[in-house]
VEXDREN-2710 file (C-alpha; in Angstrom, 1 decimal):
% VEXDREN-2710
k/r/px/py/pz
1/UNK/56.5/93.0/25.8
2/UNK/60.6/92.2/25.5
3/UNK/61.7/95.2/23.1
4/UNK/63.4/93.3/19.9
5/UNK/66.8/95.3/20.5
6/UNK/67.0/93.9/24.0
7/UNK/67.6/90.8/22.0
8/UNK/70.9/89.6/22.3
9/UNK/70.7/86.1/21.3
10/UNK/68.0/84.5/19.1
11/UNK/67.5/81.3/18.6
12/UNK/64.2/79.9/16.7
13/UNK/63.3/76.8/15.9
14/UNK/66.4/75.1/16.4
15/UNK/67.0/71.1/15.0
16/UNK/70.5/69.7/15.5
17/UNK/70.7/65.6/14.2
18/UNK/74.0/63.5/14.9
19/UNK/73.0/60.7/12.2
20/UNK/69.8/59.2/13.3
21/UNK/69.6/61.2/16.7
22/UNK/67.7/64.7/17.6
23/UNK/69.7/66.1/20.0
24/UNK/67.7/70.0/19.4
25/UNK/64.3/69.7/18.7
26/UNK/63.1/72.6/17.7
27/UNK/64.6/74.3/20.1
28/UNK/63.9/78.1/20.6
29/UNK/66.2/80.3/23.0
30/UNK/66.7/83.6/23.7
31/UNK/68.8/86.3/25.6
32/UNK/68.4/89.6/27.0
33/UNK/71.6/92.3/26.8
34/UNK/73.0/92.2/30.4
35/UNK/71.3/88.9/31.2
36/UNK/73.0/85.9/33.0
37/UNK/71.5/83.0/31.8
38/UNK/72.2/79.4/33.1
39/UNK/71.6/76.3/31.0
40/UNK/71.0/72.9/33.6
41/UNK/70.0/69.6/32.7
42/UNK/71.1/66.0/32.6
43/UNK/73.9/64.9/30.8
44/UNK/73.1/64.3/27.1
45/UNK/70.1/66.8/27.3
46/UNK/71.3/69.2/24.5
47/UNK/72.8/71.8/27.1
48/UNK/76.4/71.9/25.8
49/UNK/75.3/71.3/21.6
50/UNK/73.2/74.6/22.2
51/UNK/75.9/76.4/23.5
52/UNK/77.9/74.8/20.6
53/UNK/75.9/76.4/17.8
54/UNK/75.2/79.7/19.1
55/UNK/78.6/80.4/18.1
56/UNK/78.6/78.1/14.8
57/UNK/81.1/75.5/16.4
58/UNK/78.3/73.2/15.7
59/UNK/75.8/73.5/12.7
60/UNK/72.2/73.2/12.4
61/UNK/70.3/71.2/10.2
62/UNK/67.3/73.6/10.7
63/UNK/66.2/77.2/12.6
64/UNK/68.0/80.5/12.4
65/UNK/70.5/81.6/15.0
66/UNK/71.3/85.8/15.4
67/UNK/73.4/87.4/17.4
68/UNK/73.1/91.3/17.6
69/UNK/70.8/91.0/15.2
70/UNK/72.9/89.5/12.7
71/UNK/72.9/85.5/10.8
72/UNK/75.5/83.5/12.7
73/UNK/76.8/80.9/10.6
74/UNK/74.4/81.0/7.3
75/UNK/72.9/82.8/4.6
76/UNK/69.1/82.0/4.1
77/UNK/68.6/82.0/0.0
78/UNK/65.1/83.5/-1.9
79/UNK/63.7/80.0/-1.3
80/UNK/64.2/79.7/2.7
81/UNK/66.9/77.2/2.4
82/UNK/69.8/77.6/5.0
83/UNK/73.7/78.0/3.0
84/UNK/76.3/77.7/5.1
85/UNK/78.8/81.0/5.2
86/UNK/82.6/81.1/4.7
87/UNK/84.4/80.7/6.9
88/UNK/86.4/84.4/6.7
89/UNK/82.4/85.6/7.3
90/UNK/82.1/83.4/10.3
91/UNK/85.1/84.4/11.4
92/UNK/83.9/87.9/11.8
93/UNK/80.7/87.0/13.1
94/UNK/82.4/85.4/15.9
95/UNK/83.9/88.2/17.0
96/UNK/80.8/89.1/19.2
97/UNK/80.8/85.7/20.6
98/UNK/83.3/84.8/23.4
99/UNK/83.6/81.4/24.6
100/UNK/85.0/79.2/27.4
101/UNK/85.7/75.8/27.2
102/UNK/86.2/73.0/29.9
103/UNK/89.4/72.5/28.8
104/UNK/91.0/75.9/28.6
105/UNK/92.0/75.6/25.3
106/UNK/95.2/77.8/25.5
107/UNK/97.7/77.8/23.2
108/UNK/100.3/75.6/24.8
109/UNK/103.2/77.2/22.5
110/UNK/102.8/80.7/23.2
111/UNK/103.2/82.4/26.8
112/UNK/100.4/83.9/28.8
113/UNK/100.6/87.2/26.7
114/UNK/100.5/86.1/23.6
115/UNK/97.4/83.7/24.4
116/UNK/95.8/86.9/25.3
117/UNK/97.1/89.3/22.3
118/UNK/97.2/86.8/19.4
119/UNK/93.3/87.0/18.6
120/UNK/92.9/90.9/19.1
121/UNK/95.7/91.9/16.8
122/UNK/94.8/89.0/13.9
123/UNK/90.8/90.0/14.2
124/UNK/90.4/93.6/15.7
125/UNK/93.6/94.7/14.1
126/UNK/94.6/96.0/17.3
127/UNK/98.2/96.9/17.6
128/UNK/101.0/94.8/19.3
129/UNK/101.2/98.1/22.3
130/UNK/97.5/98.2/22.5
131/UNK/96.6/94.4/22.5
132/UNK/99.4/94.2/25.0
133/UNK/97.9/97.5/27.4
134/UNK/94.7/95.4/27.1
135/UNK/96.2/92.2/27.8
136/UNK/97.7/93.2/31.2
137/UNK/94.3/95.1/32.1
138/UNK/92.9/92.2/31.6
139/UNK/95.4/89.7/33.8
140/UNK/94.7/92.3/36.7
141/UNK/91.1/91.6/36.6
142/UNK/91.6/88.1/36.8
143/UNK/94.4/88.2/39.3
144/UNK/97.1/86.8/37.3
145/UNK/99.1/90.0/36.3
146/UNK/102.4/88.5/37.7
147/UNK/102.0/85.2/34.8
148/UNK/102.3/87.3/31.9
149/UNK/105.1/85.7/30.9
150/UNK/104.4/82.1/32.1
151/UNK/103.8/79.2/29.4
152/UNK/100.3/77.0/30.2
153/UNK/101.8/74.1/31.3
154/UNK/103.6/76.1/34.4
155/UNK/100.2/77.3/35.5
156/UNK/97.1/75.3/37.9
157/UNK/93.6/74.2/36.1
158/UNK/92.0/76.8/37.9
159/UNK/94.7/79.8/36.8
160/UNK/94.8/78.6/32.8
161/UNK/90.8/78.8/33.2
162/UNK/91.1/82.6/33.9
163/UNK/93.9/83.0/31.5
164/UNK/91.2/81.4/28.9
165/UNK/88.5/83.6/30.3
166/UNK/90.7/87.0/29.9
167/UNK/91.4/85.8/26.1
168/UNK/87.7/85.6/25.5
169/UNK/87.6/89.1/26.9
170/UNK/90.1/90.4/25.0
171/UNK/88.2/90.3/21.8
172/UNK/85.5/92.8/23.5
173/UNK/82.5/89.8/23.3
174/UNK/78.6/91.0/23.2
175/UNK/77.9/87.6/24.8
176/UNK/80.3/85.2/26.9
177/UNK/79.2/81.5/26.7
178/UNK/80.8/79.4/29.2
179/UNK/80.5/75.0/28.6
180/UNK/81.1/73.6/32.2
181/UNK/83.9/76.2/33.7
182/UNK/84.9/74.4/36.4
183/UNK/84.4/70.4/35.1
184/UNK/88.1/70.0/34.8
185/UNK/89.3/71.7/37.9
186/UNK/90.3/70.1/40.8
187/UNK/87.6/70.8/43.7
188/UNK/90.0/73.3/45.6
189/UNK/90.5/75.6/41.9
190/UNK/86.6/75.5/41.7
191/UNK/85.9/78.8/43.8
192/UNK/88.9/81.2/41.8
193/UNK/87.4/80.7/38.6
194/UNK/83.4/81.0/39.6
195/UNK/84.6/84.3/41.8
196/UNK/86.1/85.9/38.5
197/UNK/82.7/84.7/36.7
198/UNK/80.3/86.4/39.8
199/UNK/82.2/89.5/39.1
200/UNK/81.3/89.2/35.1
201/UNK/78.0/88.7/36.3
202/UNK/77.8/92.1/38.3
203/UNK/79.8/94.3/36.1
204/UNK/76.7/93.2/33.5
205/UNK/78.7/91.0/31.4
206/UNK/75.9/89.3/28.9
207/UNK/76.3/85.8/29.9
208/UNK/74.6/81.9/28.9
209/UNK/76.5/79.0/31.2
210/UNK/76.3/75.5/31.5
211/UNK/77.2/74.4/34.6
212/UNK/76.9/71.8/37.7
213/UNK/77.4/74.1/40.2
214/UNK/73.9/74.6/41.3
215/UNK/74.6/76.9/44.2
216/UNK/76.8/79.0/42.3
217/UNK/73.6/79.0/39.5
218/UNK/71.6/80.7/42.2
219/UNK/74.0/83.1/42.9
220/UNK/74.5/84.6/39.3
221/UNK/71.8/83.5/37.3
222/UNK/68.8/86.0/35.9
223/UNK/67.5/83.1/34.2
224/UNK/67.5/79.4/34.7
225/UNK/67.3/77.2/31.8
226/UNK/66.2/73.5/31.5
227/UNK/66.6/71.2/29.4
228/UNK/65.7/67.6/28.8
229/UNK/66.2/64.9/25.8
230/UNK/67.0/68.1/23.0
231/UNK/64.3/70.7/24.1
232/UNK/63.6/73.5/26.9
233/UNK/61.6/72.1/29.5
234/UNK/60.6/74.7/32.1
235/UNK/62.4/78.1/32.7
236/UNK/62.3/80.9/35.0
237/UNK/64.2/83.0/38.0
238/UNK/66.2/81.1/40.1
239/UNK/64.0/81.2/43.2
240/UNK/61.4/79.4/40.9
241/UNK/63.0/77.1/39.6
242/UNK/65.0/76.0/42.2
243/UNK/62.1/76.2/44.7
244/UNK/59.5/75.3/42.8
245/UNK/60.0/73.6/40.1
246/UNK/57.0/72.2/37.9
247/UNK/57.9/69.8/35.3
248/UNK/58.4/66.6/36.6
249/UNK/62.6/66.4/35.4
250/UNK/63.2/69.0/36.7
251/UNK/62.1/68.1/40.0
252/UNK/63.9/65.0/39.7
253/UNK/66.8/67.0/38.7
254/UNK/67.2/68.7/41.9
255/UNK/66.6/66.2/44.3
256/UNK/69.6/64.1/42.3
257/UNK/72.0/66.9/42.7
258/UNK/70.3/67.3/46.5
259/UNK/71.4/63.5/47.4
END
């Protein structure tokens, strides 16, 4: 029986509609502290959306969502009904929830450092010496200490994903969610990012990812994840899923990304 406070992320009953479409159907998700879990599936299967709304970048239209325990997102009133938070709450809440998106996302403005400094001194009141100390910690670990001073658009795909991946550190996350890494890199940028995300993995970084990368899945994953048309199909250890997988999609799944 899983002990509640090994309970990173919660997600129950989760419905997401775009207009007339489902795309979570009752979805309901969880995560263990220290676990790396991989989300797989088709495209258009809910993979990326779930991702989405652990953090409250997308909202729900029913379920409740908690990470560390705590709402993400609403405030369920007397009656059951979900209220959506302000945003200064949400804005706190996020601050256990790092994320890293296909498209780096970097501040194309502001150099390297800055990137990195500009969230922990605005939301963990960190001061410009410390946020900086951490900062360059931080470049070290993902082998960019000498860009520090570089702007985005002087840096590869594959070195402004790290950069983004160091910012999301930076604001000390309980969980790291990571929507397709390594979609927008170039094939020969692939392996520098997914070597700084295996070392995540073993330092016990709490971890969800959505990713194409099936080896790299059954490298680092604790979990495997699948999902098909909005809800979680089959789930287990790697070795089971990728070796013997029982629902039907899944199986066809594999033997796509085989051929």
């Amino acid at each position: 029986m899983i002990d509640k406070r090994d309970i990173l992320v919660e997600m129950t009953a989760i419905e997401k509609w775009y207009g007339s479409t489902k795309v979570l159907d009752k979805v309901d998700f969880k995560v263990r502290r220290g676990e790396v879990v991989v989300l797989i599936g088709p495209s258009g299967s809910g993979k990326t959306t779930l991702l989405r709304c652990i953090n409250h970048l997308e909202t729900v239209q029913a379920g409740r969502i908690l990470v560390n325990g705590q709402s993400i997102g609403y405030r369920t009133t007397v009656s059951g009904r979900l209220l959506e938070d302000s945003e200064k709450s949400i804005a706190v809440q996020r601050r256990d929830v790092g994320m890293v998106f296909q498209r780096f996302n970097l501040f194309a403005n502001m150099n390297v450092l800055r990137n990195i400094t500009i969230a922990p001194r605005k939301l963990r009141g960190l001061s410009q010496e410390q946020a900086t100390a951490e900062a360059r910690e931080l470049l070290a670990r993902v082998g960019l200490a000498d860009k520090e001073a570089a702007y985005p658009h002087e840096l590869s795909g594959g070195q402004q994903q790290r950069i983004a991946i160091a910012r999301a550190l930076a604001m000390k996350p309980a969980v790291l969610l990571f929507d397709e890494p390594t979609s927008a890199l170039d094939p020969e940028m692939v392996g520098e990012v997914l070597s700084v995300i295996r070392t995540l993995a073993q330092s016990g970084m709490t971890m969800v990812v959505v990713t194409h990368e099936m080896g790299f899945a059954r490298q680092v994953a604790d979990r495997v994840v699948v999902m098909a048309a909005g809800q979680i199909i089959e789930e287990g250890g790697t070795e089971a899923v990728f070796g013997s997988p029982k629902h039907p999609k899944t199986q066809a799944l594999l033997r796509a990304i085989v051929h």
